[in-house]
Residue frames as a rotation matrix with the C-alpha (Angstrom) as fourth column:
UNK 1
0.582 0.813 0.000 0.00
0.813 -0.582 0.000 0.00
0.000 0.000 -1.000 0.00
UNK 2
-0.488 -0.864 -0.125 1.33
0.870 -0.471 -0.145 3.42
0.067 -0.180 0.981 -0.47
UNK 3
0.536 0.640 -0.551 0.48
0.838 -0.481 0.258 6.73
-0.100 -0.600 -0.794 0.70
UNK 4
0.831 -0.320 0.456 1.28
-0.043 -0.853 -0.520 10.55
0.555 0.412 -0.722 0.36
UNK 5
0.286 -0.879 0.382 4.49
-0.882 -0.085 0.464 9.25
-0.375 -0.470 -0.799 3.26
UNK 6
0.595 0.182 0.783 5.10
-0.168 0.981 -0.100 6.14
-0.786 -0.073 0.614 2.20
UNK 7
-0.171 -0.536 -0.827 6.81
-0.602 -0.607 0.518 6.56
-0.780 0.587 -0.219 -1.39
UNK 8
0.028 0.381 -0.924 6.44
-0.970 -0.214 -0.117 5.57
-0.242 0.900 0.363 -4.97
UNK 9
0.509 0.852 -0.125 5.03
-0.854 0.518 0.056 2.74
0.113 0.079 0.991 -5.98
UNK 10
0.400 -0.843 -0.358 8.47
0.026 0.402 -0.915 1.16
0.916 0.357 0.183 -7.14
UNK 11
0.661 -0.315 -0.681 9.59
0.737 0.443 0.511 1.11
0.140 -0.840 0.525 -3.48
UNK 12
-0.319 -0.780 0.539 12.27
0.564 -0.613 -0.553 4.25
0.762 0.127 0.635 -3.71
UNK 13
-0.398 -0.161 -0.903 12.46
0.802 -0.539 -0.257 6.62
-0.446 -0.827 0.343 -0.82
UNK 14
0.793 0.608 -0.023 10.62
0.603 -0.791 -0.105 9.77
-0.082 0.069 -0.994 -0.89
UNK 15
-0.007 -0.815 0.579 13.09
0.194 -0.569 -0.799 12.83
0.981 0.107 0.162 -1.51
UNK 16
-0.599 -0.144 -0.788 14.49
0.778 -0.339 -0.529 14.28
-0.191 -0.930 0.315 1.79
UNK 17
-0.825 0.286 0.488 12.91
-0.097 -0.921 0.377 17.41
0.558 0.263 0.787 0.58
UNK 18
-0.119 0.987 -0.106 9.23
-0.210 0.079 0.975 16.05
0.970 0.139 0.198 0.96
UNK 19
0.453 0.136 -0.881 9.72
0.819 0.326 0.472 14.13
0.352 -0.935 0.036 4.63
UNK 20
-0.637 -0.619 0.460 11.08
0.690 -0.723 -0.018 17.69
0.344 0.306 0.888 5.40
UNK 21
-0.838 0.329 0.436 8.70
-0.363 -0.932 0.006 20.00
0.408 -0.153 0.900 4.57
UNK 22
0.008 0.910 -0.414 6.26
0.090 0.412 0.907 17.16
0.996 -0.045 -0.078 5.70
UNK 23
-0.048 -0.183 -0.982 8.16
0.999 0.010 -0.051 17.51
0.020 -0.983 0.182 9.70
UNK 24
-0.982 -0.189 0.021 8.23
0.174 -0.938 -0.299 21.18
0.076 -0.290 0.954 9.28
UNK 25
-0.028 0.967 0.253 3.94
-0.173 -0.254 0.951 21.20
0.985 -0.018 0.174 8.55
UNK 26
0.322 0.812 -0.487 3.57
0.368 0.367 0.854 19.03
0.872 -0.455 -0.181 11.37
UNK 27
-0.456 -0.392 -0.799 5.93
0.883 -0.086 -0.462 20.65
0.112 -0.916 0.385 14.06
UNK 28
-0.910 0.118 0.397 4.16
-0.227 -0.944 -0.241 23.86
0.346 -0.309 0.886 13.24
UNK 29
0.171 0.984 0.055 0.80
-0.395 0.017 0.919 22.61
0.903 -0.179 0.391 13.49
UNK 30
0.305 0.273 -0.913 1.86
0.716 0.566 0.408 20.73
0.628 -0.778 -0.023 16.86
UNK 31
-0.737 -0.665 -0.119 3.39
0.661 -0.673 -0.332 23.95
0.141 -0.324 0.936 18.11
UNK 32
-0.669 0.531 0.520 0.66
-0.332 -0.840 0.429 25.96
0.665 0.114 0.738 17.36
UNK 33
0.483 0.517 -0.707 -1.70
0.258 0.687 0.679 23.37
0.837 -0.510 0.199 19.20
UNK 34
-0.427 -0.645 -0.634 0.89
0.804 0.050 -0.592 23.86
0.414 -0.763 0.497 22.43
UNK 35
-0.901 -0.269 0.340 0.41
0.158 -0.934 -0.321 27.43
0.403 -0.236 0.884 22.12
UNK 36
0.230 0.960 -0.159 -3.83
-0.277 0.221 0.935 26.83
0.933 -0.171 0.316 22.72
UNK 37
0.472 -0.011 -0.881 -2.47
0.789 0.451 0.418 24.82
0.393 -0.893 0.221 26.18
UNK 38
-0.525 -0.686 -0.503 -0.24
0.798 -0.191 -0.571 27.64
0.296 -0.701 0.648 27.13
UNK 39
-0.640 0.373 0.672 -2.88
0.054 -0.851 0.523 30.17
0.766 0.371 0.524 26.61
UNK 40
0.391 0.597 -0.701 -5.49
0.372 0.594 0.713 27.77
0.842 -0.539 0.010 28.80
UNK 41
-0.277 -0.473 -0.836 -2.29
0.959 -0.083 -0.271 27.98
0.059 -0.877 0.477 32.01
UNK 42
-0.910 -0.396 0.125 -2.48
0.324 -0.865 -0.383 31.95
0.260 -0.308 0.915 31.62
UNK 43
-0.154 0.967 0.205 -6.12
0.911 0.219 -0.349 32.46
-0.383 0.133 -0.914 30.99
UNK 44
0.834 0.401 -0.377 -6.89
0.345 -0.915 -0.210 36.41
-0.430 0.045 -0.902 31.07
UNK 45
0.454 -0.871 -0.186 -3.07
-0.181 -0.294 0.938 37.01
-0.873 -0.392 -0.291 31.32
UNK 46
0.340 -0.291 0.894 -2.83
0.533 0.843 0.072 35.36
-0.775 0.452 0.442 28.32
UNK 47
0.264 -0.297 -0.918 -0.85
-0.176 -0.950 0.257 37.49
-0.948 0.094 -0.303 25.83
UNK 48
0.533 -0.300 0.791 -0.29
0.713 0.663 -0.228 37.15
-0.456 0.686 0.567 21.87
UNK 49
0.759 -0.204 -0.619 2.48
-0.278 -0.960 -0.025 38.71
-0.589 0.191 -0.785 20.16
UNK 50
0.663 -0.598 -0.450 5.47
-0.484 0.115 -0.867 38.12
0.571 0.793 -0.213 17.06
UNK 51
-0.278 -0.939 -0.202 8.15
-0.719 0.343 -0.605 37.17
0.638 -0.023 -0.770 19.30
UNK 52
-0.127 0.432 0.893 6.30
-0.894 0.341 -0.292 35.14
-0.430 -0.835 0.343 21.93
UNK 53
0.360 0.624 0.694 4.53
-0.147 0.772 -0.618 33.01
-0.921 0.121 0.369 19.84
UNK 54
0.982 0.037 0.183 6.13
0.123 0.610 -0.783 32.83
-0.141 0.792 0.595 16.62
UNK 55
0.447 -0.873 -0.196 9.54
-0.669 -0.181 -0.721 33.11
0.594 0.453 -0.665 17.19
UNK 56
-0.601 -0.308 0.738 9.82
-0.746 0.549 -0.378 30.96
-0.289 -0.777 -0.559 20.83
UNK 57
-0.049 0.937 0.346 7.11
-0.514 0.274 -0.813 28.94
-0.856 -0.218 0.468 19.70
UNK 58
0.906 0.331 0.265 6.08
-0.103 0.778 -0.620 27.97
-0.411 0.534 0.739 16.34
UNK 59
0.433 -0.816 -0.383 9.76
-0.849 -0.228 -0.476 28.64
0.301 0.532 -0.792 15.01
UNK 60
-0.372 -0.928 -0.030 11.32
-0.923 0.374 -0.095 26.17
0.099 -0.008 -0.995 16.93
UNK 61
0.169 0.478 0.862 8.33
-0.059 0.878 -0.475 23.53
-0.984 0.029 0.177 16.62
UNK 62
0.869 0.315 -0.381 8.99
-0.438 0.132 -0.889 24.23
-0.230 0.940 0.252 12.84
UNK 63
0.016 -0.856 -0.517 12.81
-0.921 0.188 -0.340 23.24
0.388 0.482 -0.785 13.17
UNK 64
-0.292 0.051 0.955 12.13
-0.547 0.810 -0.211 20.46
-0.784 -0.584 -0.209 15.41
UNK 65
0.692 0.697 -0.190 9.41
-0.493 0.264 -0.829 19.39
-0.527 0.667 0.526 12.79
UNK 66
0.531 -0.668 -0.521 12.14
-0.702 -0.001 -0.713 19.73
0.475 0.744 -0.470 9.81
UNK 67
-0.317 -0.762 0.565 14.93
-0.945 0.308 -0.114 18.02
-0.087 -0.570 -0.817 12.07
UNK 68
0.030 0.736 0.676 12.82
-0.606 0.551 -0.573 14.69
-0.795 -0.392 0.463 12.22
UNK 69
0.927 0.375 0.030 11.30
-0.069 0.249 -0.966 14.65
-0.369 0.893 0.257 8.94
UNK 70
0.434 -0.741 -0.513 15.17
-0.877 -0.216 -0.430 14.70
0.208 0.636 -0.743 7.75
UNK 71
-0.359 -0.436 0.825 16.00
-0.840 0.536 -0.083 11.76
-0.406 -0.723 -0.559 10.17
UNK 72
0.105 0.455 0.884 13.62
-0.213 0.879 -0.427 9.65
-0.971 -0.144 0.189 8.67
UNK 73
0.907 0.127 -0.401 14.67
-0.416 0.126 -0.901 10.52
-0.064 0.984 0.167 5.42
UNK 74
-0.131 -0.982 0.138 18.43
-0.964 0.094 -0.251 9.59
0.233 -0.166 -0.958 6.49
UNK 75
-0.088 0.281 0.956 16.72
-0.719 0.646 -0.256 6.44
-0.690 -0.709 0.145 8.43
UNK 76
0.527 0.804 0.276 15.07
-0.172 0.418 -0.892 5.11
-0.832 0.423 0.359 5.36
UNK 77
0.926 -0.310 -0.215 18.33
-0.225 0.004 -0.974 5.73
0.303 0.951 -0.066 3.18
UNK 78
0.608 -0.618 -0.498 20.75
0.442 0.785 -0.435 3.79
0.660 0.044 0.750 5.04
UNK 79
0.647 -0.531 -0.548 21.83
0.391 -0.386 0.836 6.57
-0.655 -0.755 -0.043 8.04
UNK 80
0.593 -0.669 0.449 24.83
-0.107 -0.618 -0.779 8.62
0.798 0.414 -0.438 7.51
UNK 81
-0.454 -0.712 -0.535 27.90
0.752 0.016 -0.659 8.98
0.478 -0.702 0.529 9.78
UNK 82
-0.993 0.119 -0.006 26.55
-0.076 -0.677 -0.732 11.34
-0.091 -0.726 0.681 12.98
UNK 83
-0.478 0.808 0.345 22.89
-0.173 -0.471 0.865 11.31
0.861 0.354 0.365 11.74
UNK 84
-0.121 0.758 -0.640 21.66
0.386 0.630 0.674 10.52
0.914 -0.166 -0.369 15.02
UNK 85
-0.833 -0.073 -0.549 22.79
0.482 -0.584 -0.654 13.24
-0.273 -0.809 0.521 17.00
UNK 86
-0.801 0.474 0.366 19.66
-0.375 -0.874 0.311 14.90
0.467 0.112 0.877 15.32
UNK 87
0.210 0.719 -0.662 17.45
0.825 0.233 0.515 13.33
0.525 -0.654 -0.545 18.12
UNK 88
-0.570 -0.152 -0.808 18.74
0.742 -0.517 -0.426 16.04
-0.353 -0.842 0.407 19.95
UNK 89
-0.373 0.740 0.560 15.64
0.678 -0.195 0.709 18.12
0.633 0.644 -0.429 17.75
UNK 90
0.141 0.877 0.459 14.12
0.638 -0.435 0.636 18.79
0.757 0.203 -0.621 20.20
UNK 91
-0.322 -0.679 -0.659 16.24
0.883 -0.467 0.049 20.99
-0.341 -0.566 0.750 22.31
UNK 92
-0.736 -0.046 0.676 14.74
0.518 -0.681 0.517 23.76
0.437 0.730 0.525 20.05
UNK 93
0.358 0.863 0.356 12.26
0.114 -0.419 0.901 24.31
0.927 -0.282 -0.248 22.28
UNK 94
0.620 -0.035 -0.784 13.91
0.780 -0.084 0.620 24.59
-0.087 -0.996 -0.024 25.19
UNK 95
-0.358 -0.858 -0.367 16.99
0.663 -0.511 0.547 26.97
-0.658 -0.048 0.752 23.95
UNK 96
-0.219 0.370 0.903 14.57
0.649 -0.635 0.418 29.54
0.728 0.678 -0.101 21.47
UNK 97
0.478 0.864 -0.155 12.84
0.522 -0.138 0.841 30.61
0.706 -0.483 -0.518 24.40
UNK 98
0.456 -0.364 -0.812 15.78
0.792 -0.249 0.557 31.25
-0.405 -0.897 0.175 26.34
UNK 99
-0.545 -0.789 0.284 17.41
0.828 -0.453 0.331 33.79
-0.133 0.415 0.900 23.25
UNK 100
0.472 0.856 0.213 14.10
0.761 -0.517 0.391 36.13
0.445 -0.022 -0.895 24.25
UNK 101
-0.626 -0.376 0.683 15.72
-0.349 -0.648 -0.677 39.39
0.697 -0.662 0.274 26.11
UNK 102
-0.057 0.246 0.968 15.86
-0.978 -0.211 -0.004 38.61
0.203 -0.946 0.252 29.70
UNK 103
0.809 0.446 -0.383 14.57
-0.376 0.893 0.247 35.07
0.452 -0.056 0.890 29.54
UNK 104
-0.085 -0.621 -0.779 17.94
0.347 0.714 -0.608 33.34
0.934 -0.322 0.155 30.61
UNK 105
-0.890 -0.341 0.303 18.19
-0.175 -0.359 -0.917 35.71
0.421 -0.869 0.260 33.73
UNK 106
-0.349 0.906 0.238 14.04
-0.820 -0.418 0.391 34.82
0.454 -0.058 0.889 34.38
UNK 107
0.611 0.261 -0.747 14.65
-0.187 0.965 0.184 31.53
0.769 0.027 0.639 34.00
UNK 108
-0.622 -0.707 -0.337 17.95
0.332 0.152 -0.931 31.40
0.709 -0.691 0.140 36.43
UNK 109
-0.847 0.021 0.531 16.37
-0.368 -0.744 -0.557 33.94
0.383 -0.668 0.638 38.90
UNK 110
-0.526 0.813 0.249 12.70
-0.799 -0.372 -0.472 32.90
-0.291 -0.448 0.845 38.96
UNK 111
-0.503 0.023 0.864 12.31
-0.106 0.991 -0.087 29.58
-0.858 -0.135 -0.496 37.13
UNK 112
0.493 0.796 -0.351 10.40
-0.383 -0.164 -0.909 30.83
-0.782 0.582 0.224 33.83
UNK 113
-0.067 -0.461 -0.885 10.52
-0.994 0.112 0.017 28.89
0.091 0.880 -0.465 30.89
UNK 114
-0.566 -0.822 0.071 11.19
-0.752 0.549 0.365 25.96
-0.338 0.153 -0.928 32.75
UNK 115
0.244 0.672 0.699 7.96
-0.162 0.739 -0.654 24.05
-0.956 0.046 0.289 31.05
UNK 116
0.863 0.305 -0.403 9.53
-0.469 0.186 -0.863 24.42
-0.188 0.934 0.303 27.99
UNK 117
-0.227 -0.848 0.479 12.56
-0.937 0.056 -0.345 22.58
0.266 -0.528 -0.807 29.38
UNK 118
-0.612 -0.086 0.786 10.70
-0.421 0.877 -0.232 19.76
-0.670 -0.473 -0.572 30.42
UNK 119
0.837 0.456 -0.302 8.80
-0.428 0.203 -0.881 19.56
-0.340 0.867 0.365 27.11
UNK 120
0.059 -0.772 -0.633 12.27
-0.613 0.473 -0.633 18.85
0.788 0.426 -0.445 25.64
UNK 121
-0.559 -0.710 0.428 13.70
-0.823 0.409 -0.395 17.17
0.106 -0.573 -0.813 28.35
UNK 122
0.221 0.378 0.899 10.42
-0.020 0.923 -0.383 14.11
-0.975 0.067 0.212 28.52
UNK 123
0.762 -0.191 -0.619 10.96
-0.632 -0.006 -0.775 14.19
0.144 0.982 -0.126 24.22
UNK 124
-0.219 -0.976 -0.007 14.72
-0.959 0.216 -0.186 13.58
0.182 -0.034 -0.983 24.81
UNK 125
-0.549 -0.405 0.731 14.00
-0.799 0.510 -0.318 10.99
-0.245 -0.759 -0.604 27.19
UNK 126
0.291 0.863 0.413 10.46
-0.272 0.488 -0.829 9.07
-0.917 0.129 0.377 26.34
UNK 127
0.845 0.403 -0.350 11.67
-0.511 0.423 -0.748 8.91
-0.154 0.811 0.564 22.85
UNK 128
-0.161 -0.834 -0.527 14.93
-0.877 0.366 -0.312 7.35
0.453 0.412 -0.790 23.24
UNK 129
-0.553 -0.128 0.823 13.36
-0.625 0.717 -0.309 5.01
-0.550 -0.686 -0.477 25.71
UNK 130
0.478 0.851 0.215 10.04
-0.350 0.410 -0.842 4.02
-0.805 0.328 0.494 23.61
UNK 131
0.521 -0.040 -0.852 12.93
-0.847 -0.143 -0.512 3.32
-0.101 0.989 -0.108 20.44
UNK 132
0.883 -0.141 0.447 13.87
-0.074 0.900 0.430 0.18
-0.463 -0.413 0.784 22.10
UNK 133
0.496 -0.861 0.113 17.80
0.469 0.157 -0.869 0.90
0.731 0.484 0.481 20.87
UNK 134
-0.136 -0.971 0.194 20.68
-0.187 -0.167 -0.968 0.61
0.973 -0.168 -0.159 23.28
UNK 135
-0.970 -0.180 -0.165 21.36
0.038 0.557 -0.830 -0.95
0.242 -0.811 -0.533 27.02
UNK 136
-0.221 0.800 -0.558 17.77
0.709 0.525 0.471 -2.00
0.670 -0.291 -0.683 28.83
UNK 137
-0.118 -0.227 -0.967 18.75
0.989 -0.115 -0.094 -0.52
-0.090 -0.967 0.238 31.73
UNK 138
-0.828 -0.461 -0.319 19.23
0.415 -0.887 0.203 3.21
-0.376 0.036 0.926 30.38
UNK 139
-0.272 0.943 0.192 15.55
0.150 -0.156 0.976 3.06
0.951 0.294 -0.099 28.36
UNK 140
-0.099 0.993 0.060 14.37
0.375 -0.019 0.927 2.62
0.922 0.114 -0.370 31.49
UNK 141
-0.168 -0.269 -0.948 15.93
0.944 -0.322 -0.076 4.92
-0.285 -0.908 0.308 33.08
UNK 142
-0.998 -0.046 -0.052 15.28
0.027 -0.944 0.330 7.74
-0.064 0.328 0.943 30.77
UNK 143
-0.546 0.831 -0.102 11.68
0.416 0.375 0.829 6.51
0.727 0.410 -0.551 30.62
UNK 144
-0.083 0.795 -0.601 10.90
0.883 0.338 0.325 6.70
0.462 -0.504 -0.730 33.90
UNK 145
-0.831 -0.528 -0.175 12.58
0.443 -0.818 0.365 9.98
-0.337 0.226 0.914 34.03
UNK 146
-0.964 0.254 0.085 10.67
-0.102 -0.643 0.759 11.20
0.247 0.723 0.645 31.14
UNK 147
-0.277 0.905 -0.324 7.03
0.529 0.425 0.734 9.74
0.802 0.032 -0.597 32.35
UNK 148
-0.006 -0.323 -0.946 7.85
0.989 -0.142 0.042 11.17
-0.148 -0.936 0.321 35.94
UNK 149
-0.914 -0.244 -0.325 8.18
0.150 -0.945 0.289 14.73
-0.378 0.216 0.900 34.14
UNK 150
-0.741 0.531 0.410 5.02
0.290 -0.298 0.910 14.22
0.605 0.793 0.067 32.17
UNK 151
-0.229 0.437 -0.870 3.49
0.810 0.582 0.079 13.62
0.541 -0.686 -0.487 35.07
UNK 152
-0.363 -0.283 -0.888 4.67
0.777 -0.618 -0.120 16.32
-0.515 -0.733 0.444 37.04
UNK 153
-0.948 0.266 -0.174 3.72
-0.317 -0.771 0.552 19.02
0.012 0.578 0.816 33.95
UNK 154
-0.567 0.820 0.085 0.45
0.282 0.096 0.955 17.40
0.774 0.565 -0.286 33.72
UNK 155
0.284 0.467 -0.837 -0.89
0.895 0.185 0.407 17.22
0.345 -0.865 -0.365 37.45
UNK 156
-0.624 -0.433 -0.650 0.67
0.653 -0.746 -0.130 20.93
-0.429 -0.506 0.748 37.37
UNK 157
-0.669 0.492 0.557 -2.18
0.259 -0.548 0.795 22.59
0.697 0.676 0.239 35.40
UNK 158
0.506 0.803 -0.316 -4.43
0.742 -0.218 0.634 23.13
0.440 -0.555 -0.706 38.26
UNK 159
0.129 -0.603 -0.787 -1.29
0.905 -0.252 0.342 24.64
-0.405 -0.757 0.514 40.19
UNK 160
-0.638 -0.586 -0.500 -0.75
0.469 -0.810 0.351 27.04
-0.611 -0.010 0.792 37.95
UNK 161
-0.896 0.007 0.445 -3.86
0.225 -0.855 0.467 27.95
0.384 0.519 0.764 36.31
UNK 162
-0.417 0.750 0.513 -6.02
-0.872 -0.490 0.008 28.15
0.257 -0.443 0.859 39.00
UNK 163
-0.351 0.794 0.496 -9.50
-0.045 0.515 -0.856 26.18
-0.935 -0.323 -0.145 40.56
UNK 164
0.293 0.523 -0.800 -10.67
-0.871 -0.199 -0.449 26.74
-0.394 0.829 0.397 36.93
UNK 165
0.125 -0.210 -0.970 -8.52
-0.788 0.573 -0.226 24.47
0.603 0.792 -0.094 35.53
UNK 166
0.021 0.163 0.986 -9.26
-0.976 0.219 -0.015 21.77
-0.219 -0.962 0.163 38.26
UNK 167
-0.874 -0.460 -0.158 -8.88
-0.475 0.740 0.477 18.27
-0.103 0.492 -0.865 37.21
UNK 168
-0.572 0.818 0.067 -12.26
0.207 0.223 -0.952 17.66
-0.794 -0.531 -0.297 38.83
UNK 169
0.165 0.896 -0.413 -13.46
-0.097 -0.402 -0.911 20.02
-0.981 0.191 0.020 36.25
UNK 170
0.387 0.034 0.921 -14.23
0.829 0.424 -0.364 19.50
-0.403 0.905 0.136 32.29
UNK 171
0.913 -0.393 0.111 -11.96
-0.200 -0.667 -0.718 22.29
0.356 0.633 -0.687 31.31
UNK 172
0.254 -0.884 0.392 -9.02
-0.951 -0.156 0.265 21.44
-0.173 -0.441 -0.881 33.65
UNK 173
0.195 -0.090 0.977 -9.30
-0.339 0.928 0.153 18.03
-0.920 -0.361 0.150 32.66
UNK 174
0.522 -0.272 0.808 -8.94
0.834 0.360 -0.417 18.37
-0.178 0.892 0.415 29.10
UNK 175
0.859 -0.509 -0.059 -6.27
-0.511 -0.838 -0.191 20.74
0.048 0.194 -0.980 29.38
UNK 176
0.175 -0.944 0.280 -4.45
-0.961 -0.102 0.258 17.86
-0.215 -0.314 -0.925 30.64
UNK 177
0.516 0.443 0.733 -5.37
0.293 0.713 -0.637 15.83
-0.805 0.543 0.238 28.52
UNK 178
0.945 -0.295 0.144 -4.42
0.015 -0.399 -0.917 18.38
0.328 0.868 -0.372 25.58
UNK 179
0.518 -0.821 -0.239 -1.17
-0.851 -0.468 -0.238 18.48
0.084 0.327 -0.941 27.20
UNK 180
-0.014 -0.120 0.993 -0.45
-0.594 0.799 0.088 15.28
-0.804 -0.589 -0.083 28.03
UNK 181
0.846 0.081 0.527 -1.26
0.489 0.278 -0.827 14.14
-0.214 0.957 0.196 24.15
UNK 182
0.916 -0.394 0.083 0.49
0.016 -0.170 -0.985 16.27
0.402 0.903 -0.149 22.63
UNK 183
0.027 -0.861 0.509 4.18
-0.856 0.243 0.457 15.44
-0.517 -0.448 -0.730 24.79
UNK 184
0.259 -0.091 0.962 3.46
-0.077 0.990 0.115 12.27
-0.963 -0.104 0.249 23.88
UNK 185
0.871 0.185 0.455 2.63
0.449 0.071 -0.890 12.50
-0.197 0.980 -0.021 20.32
UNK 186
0.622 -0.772 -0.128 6.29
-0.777 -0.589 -0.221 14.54
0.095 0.237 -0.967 20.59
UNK 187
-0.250 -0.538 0.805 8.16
-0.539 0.768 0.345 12.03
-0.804 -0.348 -0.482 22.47
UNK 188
0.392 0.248 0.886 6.67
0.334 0.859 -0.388 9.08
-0.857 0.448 0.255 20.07
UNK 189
0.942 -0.302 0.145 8.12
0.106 -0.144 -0.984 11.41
0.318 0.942 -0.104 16.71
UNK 190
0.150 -0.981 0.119 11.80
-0.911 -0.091 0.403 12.05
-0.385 -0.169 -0.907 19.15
UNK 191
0.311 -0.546 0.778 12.38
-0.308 0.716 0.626 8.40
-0.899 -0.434 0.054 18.79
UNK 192
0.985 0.109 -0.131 12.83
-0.162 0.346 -0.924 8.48
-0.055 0.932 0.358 14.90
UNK 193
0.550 -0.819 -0.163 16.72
-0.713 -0.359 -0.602 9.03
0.434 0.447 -0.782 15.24
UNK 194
-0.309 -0.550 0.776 17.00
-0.903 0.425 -0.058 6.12
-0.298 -0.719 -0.628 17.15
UNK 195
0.725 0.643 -0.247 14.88
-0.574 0.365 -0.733 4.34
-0.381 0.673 0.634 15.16
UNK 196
-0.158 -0.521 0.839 16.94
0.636 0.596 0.490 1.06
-0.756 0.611 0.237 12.74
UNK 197
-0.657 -0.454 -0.602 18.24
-0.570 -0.223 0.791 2.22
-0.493 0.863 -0.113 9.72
UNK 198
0.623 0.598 0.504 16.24
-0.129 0.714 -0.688 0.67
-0.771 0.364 0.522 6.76
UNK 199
0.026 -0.972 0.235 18.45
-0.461 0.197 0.865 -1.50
-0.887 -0.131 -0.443 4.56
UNK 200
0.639 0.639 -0.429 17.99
-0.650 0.149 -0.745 -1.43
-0.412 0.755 0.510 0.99
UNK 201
0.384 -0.640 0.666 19.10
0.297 0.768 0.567 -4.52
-0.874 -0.020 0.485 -0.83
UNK 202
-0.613 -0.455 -0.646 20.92
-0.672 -0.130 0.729 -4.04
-0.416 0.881 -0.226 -4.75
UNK 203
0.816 0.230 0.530 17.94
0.247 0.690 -0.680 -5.88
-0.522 0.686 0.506 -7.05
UNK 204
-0.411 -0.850 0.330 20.76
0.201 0.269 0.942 -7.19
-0.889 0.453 0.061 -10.06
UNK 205
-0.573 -0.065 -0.817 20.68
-0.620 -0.618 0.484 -5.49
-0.536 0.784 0.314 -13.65
């Protein structure tokens, strides 16, 4: 069966181009989507503006995106030498945010930012653990790690936006829900660089 990811009929890899611009759609659309949960935490307070949201934001959900979608094109064409430092992807979201004026000294001093820190930091972890490559022992340490954070970010949405967003209640509960999905659905695209190589054979002339 084949499919607009999949590639051409004849079995050939998709260009890198296409699995690309296909990780750059979806990291913006999963960015934007984020930006809907961070809006939820502020509520009133909630503020839109150019650098906020599209430069900390969807920018670095669009290189993440891109970063991916290249992995799997590397994945699918036998790897390269290094290609697997580009799990580190999603660091973009933790290190955009911090090149805001002020932000590093907000984030030292007072602790802001640091959800977009543990957005990367369960990614990192959940998706090298869920890619079932290298020692047992270290998956599940970075797993439980990374679950242990989701936790903690999820069961923090009452804390920080209030009785509103109670868990009790059908708005605070599918905030954490909405965040809680979409980590995952991050974590579950980190683990492409860790992902086997696919190994094409030579069909003979």
């Amino acid at each position: 069966m084949t499919g607009p990811m999949s590639g051409p009929a004849d079995g050939r890899p998709r260009s890198g181009l296409v699995l690309i611009a296909a990780g750059t759609i979806c990291g913006i659309a999963w960015a934007a989507g984020f930006r809907s949960y961070m809006s939820e935490l502020a509520g009133t307070d909630s503020q839109i503006d150019w650098a906020g949201t599209f430069a900390a934001i969807l920018l670095p959900g669009a290189v993440t995106g891109g970063l991916l979608g290249w992995a799997e094109h590397l994945r699918r064409t036998g790897g390269r030498p290094r290609w697997r430092w580009l799990a580190l992807a999603p660091l973009a979201f933790a290190v955009a945010p911090m090149l805001m004026p002020g932000a590093l000294v907000q984030f030292l001093t007072q602790g802001l930012g640091g959800g977009a820190v543990a957005v990367a930091a369960i990614a990192l972890g959940c998706g090298y653990s869920v890619s079932g490559r290298g020692p047992r022992w270290a998956r599940l340490v970075t797993g439980v790690a990374g679950v242990a954070l989701l936790a903690a970010l999820t069961l923090a949405t009452p804390a920080i936006g209030g009785a509103r967003l109670a868990l009790s209640e059908p708005r605070g509960a599918w905030v954490a829900v909405l965040v809680a999905s979409f980590v995952v659905v991050l974590a579950l695209a980190s683990a492409i660089p860790h992902l086997p190589v696919v190994r094409r054979s030579i069909e003979p002339g």
